[in-house]
N, CA, C and O atoms as a GROMACS GRO file, in nm:
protein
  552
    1UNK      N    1  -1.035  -1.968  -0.151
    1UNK     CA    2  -0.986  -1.916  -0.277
    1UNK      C    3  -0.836  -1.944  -0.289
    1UNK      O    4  -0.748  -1.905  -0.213
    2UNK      N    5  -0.826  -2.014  -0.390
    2UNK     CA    6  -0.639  -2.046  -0.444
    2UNK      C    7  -0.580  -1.904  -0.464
    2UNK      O    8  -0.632  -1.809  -0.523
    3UNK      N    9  -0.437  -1.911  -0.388
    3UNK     CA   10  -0.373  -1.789  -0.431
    3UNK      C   11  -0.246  -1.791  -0.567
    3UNK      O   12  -0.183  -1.892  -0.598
    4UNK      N   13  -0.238  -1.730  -0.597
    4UNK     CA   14  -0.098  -1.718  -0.721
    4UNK      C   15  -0.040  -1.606  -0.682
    4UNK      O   16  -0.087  -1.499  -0.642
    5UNK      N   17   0.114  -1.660  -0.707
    5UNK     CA   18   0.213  -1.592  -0.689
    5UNK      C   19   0.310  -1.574  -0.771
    5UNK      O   20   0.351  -1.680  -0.819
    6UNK      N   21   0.376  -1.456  -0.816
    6UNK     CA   22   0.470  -1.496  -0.868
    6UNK      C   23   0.606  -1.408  -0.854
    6UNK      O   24   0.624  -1.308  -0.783
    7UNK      N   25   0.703  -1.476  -0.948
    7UNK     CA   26   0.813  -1.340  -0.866
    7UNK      C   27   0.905  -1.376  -0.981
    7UNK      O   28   0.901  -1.461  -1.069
    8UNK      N   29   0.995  -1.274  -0.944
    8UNK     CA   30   1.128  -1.234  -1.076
    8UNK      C   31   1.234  -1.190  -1.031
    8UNK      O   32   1.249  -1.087  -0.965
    9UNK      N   33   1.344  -1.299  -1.076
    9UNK     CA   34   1.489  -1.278  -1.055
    9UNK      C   35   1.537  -1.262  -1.136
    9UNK      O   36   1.521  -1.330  -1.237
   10UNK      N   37   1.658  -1.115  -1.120
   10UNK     CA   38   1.720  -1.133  -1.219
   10UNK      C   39   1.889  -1.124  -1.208
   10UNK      O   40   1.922  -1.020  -1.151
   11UNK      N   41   1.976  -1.189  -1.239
   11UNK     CA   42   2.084  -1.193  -1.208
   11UNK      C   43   2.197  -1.181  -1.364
   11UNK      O   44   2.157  -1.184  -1.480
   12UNK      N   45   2.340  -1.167  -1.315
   12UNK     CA   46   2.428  -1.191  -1.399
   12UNK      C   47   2.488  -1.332  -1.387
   12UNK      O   48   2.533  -1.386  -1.287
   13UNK      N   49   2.481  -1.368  -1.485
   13UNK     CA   50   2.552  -1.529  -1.518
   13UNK      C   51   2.635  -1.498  -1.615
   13UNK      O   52   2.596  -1.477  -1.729
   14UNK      N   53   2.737  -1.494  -1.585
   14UNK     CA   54   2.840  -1.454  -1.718
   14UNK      C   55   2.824  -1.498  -1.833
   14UNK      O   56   2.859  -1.615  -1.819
   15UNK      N   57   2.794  -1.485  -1.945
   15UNK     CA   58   2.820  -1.320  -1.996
   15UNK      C   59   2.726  -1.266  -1.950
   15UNK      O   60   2.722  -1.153  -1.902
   16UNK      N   61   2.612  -1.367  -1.962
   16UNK     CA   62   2.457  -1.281  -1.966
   16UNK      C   63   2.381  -1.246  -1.873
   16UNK      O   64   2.394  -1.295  -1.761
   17UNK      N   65   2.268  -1.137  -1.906
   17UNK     CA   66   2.200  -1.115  -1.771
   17UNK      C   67   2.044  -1.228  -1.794
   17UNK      O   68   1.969  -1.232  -1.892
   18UNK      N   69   2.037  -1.305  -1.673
   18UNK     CA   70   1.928  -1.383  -1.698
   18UNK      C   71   1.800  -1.326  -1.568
   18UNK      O   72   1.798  -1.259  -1.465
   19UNK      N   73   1.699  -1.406  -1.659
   19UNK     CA   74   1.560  -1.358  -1.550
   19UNK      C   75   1.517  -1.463  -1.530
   19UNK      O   76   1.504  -1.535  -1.630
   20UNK      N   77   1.481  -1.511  -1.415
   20UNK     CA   78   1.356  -1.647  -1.363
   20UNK      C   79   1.275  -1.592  -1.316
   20UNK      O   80   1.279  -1.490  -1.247
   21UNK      N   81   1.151  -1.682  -1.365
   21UNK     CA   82   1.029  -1.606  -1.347
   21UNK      C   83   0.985  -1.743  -1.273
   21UNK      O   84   0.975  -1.840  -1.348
   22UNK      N   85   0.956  -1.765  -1.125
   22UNK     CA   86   0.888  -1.821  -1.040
   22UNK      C   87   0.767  -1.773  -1.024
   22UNK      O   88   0.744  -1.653  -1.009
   23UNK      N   89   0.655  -1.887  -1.029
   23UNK     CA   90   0.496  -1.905  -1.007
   23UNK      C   91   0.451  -2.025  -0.947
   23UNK      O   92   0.485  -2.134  -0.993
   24UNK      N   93   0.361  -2.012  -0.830
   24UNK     CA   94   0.327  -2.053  -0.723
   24UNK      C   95   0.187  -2.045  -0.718
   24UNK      O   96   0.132  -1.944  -0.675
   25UNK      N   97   0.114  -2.160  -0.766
   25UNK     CA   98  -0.032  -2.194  -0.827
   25UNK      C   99  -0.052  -2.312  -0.705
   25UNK      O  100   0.042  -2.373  -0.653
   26UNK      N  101  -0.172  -2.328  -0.677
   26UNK     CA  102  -0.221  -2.435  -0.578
   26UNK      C  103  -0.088  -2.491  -0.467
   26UNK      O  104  -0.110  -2.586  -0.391
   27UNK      N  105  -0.020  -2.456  -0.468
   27UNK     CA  106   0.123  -2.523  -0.362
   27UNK      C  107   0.221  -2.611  -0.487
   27UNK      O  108   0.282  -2.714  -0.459
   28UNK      N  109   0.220  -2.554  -0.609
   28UNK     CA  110   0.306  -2.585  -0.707
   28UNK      C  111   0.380  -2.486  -0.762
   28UNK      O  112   0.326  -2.392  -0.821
   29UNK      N  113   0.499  -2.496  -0.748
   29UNK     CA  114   0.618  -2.442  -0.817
   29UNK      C  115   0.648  -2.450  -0.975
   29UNK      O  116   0.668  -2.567  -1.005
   30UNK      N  117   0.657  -2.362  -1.088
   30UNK     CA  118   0.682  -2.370  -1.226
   30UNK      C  119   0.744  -2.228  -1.234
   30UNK      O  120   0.704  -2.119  -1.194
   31UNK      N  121   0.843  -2.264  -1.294
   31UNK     CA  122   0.987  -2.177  -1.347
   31UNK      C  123   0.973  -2.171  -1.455
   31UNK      O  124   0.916  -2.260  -1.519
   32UNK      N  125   1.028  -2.046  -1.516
   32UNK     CA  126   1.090  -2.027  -1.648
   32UNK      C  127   1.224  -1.950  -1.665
   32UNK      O  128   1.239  -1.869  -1.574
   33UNK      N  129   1.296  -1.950  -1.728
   33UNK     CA  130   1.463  -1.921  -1.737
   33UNK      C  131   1.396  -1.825  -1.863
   33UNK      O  132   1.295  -1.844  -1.931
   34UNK      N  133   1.498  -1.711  -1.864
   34UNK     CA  134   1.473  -1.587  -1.983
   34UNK      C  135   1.642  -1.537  -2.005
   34UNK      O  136   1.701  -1.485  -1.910
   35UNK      N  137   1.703  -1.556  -2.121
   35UNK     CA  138   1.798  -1.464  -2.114
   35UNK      C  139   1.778  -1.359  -2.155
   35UNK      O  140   1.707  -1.362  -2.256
   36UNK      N  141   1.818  -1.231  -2.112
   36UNK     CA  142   1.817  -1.124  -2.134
   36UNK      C  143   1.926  -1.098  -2.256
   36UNK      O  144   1.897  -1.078  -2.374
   37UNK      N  145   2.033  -1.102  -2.208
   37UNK     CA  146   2.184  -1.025  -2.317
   37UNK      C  147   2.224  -0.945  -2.175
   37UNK      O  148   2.252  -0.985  -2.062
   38UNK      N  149   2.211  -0.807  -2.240
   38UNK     CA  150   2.240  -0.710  -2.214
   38UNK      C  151   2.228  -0.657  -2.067
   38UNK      O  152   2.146  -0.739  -2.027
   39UNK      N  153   2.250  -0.582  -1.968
   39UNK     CA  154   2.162  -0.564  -1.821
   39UNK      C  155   2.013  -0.459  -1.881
   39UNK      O  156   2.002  -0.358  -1.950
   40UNK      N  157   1.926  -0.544  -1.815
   40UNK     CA  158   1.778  -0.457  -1.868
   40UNK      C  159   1.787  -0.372  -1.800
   40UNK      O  160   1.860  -0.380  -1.701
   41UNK      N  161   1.710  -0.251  -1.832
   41UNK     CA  162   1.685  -0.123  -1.761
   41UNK      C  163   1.498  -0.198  -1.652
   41UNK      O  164   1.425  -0.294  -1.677
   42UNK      N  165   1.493  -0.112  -1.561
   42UNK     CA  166   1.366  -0.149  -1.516
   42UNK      C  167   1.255  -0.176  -1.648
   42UNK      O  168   1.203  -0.285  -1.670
   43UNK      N  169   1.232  -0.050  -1.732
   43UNK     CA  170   1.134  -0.050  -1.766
   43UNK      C  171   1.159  -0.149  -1.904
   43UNK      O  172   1.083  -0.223  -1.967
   44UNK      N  173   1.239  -0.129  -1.913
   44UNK     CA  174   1.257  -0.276  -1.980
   44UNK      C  175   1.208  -0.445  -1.975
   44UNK      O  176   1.172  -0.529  -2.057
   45UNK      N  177   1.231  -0.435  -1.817
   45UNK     CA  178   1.153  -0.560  -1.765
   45UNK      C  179   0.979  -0.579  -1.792
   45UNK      O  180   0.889  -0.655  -1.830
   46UNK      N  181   1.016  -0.437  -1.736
   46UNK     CA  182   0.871  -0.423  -1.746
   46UNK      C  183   0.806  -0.449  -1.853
   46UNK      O  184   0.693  -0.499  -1.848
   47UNK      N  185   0.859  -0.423  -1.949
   47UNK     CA  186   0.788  -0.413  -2.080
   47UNK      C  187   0.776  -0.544  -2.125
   47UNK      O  188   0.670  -0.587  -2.172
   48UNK      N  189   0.897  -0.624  -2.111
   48UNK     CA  190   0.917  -0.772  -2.112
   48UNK      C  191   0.820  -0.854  -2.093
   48UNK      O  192   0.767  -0.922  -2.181
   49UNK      N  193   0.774  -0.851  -1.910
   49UNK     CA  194   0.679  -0.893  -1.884
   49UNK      C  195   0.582  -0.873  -1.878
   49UNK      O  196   0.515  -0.937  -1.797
   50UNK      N  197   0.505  -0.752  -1.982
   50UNK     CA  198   0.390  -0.734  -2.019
   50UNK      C  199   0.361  -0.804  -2.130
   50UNK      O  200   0.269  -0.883  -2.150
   51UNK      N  201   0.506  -0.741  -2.249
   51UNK     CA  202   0.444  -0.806  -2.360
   51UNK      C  203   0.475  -0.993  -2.395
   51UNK      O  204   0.452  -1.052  -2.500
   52UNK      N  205   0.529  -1.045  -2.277
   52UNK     CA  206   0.606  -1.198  -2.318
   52UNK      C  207   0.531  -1.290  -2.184
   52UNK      O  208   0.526  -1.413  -2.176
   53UNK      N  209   0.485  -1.205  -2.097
   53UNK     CA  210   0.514  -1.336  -1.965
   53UNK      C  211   0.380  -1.428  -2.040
   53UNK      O  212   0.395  -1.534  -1.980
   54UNK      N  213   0.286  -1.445  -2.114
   54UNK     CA  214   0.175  -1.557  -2.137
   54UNK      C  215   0.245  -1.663  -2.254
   54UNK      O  216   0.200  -1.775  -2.277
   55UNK      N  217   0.378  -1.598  -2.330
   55UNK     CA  218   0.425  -1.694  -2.407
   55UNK      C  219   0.528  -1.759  -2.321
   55UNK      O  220   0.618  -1.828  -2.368
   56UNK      N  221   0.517  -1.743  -2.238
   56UNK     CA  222   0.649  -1.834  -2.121
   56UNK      C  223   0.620  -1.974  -2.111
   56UNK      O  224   0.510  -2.022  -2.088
   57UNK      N  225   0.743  -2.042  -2.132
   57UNK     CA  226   0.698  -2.177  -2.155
   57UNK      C  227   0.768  -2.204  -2.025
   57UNK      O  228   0.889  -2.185  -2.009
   58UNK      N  229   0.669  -2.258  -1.916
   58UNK     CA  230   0.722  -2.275  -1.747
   58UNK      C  231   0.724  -2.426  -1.753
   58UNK      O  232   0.657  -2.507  -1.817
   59UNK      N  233   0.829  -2.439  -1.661
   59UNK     CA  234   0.865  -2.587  -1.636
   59UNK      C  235   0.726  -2.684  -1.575
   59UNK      O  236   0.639  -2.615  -1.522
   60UNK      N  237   0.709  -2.778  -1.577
   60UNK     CA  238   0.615  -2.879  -1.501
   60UNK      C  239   0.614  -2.844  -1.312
   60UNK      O  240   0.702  -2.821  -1.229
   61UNK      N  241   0.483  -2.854  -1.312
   61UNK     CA  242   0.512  -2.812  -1.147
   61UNK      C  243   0.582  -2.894  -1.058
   61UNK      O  244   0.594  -3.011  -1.095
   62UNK      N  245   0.653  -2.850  -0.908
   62UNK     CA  246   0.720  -2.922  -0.822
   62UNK      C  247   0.609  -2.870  -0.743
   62UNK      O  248   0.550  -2.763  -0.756
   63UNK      N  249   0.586  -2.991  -0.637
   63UNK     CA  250   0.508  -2.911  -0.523
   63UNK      C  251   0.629  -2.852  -0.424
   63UNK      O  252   0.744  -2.892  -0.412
   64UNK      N  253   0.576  -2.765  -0.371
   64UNK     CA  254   0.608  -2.651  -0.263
   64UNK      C  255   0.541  -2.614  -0.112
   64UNK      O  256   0.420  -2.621  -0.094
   65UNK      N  257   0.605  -2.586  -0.042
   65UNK     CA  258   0.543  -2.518   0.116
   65UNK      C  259   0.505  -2.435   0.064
   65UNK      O  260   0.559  -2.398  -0.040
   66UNK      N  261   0.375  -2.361   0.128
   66UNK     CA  262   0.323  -2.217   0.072
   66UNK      C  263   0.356  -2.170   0.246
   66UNK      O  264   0.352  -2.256   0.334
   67UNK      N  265   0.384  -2.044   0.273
   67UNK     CA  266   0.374  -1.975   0.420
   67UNK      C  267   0.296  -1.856   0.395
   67UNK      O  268   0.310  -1.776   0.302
   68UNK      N  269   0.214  -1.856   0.488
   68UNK     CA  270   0.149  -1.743   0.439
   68UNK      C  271   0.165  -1.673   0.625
   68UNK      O  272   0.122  -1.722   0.729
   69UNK      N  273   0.216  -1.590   0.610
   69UNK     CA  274   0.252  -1.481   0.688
   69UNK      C  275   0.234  -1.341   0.633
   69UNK      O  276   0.250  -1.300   0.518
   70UNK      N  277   0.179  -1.252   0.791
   70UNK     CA  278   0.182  -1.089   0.764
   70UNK      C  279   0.313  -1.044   0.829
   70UNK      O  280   0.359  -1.096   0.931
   71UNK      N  281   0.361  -0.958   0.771
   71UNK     CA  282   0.488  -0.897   0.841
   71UNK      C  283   0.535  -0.790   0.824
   71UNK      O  284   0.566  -0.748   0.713
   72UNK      N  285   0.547  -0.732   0.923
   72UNK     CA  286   0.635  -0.558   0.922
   72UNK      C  287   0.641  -0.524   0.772
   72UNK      O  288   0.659  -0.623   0.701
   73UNK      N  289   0.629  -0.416   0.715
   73UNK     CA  290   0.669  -0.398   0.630
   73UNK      C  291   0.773  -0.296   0.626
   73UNK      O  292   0.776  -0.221   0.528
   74UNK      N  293   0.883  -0.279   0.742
   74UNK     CA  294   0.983  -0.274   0.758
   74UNK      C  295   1.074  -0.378   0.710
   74UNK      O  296   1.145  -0.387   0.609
   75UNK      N  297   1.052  -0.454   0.810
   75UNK     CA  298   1.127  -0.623   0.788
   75UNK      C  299   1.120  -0.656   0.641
   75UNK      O  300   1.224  -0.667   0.576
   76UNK      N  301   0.982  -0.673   0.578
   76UNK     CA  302   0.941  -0.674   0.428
   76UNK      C  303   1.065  -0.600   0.313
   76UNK      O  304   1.088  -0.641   0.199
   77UNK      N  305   1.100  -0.537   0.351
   77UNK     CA  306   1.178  -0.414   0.279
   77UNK      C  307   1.309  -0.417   0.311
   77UNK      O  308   1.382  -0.353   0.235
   78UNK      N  309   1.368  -0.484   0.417
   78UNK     CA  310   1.451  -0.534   0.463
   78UNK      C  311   1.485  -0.648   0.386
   78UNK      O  312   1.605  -0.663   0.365
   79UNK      N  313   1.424  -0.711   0.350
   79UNK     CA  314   1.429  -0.880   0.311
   79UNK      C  315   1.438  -0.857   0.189
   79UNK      O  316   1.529  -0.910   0.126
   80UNK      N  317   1.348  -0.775   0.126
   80UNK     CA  318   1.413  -0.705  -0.059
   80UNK      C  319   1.548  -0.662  -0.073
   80UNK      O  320   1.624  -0.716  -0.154
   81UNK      N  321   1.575  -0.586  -0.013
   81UNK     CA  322   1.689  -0.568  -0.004
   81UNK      C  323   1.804  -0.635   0.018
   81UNK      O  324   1.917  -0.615  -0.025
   82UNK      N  325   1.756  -0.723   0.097
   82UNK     CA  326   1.878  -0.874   0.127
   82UNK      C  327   1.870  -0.952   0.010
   82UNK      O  328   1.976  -0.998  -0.032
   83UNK      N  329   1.757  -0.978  -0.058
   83UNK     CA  330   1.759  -1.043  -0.164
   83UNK      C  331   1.825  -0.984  -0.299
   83UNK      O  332   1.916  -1.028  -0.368
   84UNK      N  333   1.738  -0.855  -0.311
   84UNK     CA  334   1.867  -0.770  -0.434
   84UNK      C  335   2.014  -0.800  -0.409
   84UNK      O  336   2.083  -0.827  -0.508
   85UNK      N  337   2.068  -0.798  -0.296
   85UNK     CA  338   2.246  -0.807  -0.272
   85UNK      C  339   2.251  -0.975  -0.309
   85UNK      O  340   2.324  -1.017  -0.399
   86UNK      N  341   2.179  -1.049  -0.241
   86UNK     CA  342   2.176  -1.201  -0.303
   86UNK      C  343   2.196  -1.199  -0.447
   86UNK      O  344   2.148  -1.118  -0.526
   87UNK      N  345   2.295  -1.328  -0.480
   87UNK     CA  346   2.252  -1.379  -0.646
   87UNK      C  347   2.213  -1.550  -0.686
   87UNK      O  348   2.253  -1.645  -0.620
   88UNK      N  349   2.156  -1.557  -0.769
   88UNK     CA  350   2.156  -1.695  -0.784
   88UNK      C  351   1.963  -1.680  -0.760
   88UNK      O  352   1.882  -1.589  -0.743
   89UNK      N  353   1.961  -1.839  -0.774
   89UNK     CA  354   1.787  -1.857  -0.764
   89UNK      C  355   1.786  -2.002  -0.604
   89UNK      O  356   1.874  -2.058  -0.538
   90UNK      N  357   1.674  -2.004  -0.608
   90UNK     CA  358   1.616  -2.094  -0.518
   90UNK      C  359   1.728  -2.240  -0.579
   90UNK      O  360   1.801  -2.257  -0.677
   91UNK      N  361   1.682  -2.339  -0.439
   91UNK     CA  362   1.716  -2.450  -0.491
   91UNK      C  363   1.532  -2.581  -0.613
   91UNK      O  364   1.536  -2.668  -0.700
   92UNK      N  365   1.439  -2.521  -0.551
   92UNK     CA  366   1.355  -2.543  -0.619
   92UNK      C  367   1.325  -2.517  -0.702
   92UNK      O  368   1.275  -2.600  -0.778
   93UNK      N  369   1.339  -2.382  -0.735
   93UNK     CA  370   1.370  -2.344  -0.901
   93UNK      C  371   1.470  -2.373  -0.970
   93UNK      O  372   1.470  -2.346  -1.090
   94UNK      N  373   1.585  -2.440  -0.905
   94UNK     CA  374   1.672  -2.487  -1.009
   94UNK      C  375   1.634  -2.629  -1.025
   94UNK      O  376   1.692  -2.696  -1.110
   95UNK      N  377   1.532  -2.687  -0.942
   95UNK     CA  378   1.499  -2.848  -0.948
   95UNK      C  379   1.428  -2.804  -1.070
   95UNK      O  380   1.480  -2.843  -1.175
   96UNK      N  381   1.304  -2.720  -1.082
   96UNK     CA  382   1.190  -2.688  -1.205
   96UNK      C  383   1.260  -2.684  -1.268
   96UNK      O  384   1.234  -2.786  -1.331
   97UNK      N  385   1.416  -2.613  -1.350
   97UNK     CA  386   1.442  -2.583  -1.433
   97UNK      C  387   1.533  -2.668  -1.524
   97UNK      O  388   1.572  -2.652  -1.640
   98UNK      N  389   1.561  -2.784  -1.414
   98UNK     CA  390   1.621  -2.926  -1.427
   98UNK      C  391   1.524  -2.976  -1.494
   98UNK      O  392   1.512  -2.956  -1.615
   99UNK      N  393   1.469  -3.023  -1.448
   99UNK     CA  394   1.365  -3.109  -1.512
   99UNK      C  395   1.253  -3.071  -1.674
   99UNK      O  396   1.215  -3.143  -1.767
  100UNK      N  397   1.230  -2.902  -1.635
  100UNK     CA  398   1.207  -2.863  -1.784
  100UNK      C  399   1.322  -2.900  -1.856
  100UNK      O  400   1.305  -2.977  -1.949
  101UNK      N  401   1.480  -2.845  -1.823
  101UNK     CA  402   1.578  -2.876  -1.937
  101UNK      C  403   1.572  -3.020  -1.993
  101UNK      O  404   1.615  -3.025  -2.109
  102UNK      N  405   1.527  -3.153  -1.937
  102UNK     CA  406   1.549  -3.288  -1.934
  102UNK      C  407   1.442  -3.318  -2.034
  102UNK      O  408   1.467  -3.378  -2.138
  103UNK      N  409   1.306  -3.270  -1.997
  103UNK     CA  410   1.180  -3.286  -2.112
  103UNK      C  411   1.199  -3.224  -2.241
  103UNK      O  412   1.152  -3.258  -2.349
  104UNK      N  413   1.282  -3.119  -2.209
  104UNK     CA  414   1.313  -3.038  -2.376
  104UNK      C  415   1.401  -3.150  -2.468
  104UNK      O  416   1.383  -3.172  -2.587
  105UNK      N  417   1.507  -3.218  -2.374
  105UNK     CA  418   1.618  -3.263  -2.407
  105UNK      C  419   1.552  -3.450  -2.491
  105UNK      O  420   1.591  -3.535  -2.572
  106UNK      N  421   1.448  -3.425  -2.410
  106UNK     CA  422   1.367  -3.560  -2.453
  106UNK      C  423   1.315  -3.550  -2.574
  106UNK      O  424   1.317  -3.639  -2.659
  107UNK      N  425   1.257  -3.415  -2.590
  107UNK     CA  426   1.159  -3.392  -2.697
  107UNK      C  427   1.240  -3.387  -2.831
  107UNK      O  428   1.206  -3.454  -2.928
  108UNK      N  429   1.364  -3.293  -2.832
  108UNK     CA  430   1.474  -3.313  -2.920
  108UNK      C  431   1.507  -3.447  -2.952
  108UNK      O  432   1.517  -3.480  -3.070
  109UNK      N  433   1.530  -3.545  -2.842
  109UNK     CA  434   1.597  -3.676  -2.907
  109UNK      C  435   1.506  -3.750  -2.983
  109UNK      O  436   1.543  -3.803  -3.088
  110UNK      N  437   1.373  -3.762  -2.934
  110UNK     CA  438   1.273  -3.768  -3.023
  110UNK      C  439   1.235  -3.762  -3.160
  110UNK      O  440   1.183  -3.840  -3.239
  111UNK      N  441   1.276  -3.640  -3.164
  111UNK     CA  442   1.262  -3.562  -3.281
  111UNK      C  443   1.385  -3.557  -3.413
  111UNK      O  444   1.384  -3.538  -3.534
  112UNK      N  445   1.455  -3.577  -3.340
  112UNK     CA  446   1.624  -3.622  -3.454
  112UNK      C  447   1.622  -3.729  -3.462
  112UNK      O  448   1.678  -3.778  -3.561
  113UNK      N  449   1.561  -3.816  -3.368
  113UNK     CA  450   1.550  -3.978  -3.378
  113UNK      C  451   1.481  -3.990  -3.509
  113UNK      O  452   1.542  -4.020  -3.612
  114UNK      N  453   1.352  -3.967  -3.507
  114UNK     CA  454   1.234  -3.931  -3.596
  114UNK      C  455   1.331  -3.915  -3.790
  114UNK      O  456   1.339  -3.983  -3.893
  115UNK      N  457   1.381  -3.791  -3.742
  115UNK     CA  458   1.423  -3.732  -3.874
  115UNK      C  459   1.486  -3.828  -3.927
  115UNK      O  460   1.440  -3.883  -4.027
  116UNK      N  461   1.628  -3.876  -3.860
  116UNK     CA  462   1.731  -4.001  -3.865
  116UNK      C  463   1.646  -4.110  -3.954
  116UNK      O  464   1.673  -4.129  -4.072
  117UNK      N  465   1.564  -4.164  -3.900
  117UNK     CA  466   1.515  -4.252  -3.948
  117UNK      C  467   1.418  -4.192  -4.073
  117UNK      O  468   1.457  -4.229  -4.184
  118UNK      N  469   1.334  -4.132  -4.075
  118UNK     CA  470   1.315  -4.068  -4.179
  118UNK      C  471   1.399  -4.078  -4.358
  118UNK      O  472   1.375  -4.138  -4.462
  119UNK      N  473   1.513  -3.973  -4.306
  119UNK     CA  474   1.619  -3.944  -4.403
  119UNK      C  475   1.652  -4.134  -4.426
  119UNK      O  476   1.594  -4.189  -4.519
  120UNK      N  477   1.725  -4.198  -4.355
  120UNK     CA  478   1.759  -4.326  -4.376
  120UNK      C  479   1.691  -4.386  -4.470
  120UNK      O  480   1.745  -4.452  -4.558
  121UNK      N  481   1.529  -4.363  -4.456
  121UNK     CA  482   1.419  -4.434  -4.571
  121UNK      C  483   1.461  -4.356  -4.663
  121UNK      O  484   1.538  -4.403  -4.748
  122UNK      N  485   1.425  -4.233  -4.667
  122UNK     CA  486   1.412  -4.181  -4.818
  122UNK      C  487   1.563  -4.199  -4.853
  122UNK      O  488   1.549  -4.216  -4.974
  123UNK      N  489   1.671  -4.207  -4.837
  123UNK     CA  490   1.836  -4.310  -4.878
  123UNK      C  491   1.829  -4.385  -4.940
  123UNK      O  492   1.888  -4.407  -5.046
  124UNK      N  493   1.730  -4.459  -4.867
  124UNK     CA  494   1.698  -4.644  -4.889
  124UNK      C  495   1.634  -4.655  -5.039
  124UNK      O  496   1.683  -4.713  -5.136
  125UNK      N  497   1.506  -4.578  -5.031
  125UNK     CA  498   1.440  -4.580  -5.163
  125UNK      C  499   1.454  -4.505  -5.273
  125UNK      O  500   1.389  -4.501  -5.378
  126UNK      N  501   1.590  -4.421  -5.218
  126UNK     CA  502   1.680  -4.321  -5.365
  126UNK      C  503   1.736  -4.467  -5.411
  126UNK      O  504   1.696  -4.529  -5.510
  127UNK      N  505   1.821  -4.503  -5.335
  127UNK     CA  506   1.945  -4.615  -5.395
  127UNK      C  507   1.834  -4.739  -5.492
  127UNK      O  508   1.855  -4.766  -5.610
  128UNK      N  509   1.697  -4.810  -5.391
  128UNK     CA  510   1.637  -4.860  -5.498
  128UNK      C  511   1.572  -4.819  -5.581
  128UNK      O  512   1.524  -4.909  -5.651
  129UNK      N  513   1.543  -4.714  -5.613
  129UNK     CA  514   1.532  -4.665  -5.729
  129UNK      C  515   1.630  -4.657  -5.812
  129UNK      O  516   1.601  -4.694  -5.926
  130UNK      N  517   1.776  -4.608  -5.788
  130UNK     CA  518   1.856  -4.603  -5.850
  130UNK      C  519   1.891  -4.733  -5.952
  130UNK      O  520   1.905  -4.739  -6.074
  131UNK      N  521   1.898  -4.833  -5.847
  131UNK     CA  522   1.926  -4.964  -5.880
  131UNK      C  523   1.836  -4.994  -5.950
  131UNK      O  524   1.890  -5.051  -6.045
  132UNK      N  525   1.684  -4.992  -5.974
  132UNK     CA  526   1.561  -5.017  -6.092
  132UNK      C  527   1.612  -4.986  -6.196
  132UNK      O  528   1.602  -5.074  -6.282
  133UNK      N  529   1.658  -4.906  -6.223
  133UNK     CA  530   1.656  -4.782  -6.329
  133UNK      C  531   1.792  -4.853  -6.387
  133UNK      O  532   1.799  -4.878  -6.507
  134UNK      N  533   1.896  -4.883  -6.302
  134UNK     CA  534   1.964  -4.969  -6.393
  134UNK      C  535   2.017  -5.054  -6.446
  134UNK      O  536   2.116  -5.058  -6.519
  135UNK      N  537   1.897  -5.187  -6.382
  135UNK     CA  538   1.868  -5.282  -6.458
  135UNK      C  539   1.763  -5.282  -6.509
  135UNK      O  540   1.674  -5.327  -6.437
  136UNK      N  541   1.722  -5.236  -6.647
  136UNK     CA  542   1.609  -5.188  -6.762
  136UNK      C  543   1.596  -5.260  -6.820
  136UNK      O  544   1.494  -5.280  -6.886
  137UNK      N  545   1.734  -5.351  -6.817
  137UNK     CA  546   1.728  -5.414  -6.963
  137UNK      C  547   1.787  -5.379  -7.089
  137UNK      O  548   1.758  -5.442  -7.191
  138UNK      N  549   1.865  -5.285  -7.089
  138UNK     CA  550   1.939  -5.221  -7.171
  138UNK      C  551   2.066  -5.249  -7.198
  138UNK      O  552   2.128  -5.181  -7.280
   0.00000   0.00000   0.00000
């Protein structure tokens, strides 16, 4: 049986407070970046990721090591805690979040490319029209 995982960081990035939401499907890594604003309250998050985490648009997967270890859940609680005082994200989640930013950045150029040329025609066939209209013959 495939396991899923997932997990949530949330840090201050000046100004803002941001959340990454890491998920760990078949030994693949997919990120999503969330700004918050404001610092969320817990239940705030909470609420967040009840009512938003299925509209999350997660980066393309990276593959990943999976470890699957049991451990103290002393140590366990220990290691939360080291991580709360930590800031910042993984270096693999900042690769996912690279590479989503690059496909967005694609899809945009695309897409203004598109328009650009677009607008250019309908220019093209204002002016000849214009120009029809005034040689009539008049």
């Amino acid at each position: 049986m495939d396991k899923v995982s997932g997990k949530l960081t949330v840090y201050f990035d000046e100004p803002f407070w941001v959340g990454v939401f890491e998920r760990v499907e078949d030994g693949k890594l997919s990120v999503s970046k969330v700004t918050f604003g404001a610092e969320p309250k817990d239940y705030e998050v909470y609420d967040f990721i009840l009512r938003h985490y299925f509209s999350l648009q997660f980066s393309p997967a990276v593959a990943t090591a999976v470890k699957e270890t049991i451990r103290n859940p002393k140590k366990r609680q220990k290691d939360v805690e080291k991580q709360l005082r930590g800031t910042g994200i993984g270096t693999k989640s900042q690769q996912a979040l690279k590479l989503q930013q690059e496909q967005n950045k694609q899809e945009r150029k695309a897409k203004s490319r598109e328009w650009k040329m677009a607008e250019a025609k309908r220019m093209f066939e204002l002016k000849q029209q214009k120009k029809k209209e005034k040689h009539r013959g008049r």
